[in-house]
C-alpha positions as CSV (number, residue, x, y, z in Angstrom):
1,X,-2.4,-14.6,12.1
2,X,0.2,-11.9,11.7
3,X,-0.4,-8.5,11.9
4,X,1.6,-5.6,10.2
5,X,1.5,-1.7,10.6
6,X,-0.3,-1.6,13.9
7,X,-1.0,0.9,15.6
8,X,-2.3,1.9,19.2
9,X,-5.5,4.3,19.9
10,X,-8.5,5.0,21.9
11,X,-11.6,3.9,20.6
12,X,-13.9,6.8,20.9
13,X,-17.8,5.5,19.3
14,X,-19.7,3.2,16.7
15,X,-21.5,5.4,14.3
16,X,-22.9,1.9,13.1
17,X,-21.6,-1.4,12.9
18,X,-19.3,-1.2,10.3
19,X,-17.1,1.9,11.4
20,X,-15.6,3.5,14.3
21,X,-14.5,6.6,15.5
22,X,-10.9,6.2,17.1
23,X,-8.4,8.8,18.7
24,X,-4.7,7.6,17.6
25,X,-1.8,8.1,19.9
26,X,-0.7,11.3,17.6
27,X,-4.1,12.9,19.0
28,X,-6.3,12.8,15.3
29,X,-8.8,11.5,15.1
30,X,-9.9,8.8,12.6
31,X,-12.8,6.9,11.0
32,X,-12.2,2.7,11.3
33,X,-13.4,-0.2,9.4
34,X,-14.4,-2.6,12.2
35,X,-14.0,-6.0,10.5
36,X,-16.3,-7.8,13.3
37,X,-19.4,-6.3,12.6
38,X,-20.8,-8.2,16.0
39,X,-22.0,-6.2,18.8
40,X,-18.8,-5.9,20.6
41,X,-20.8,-3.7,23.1
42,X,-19.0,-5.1,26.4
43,X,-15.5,-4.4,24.5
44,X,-16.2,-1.2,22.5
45,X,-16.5,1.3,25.6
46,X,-15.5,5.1,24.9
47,X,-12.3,5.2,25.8
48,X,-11.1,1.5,25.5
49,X,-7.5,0.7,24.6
50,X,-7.6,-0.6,21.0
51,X,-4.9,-1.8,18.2
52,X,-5.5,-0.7,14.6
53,X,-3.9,-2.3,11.2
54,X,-3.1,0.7,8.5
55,X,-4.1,-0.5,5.3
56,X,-2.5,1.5,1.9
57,X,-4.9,0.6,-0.9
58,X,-5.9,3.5,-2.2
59,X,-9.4,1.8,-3.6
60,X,-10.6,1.7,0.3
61,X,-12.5,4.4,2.1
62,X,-10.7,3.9,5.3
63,X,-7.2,3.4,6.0
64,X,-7.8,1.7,9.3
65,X,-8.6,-1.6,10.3
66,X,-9.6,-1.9,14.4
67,X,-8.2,-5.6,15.0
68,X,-8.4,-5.8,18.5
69,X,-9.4,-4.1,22.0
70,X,-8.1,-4.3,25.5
71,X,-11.0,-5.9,28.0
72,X,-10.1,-4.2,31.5
């Protein structure tokens, strides 16, 4: 799978399991759509390195897709 317009940030919670709250590398911070709505509650620790895919449709609420997280 390839990947375009990816981005490195911190992931910073899970409201619920279809969002996240992330801290890009520019220092905003930004509401995710996490596409694996599994638990993910070994990976998704405050503070984890994570990669998010900018997405430009206009029709979406978000303009961030978290695609993957560093396990330390």
């Amino acid at each position: 799978m390839k990947y375009n317009h990816v981005v490195c940030a911190t992931f910073l919670s899970r409201p619920n399991r279809f969002i996240a709250q992330v801290r890009l590398a520019d220092g905003r911070e930004e509401t995710v759509h996490v596409k694996n709505t599994g638990r993910c509650k070994e990976l998704l620790q405050p503070n984890a390195l994570i990669y998010v895919q900018r997405n430009d449709n206009p029709a979406r609420k978000t303009k961030l897709d978290l695609i993957t997280v560093e396990k330390n």
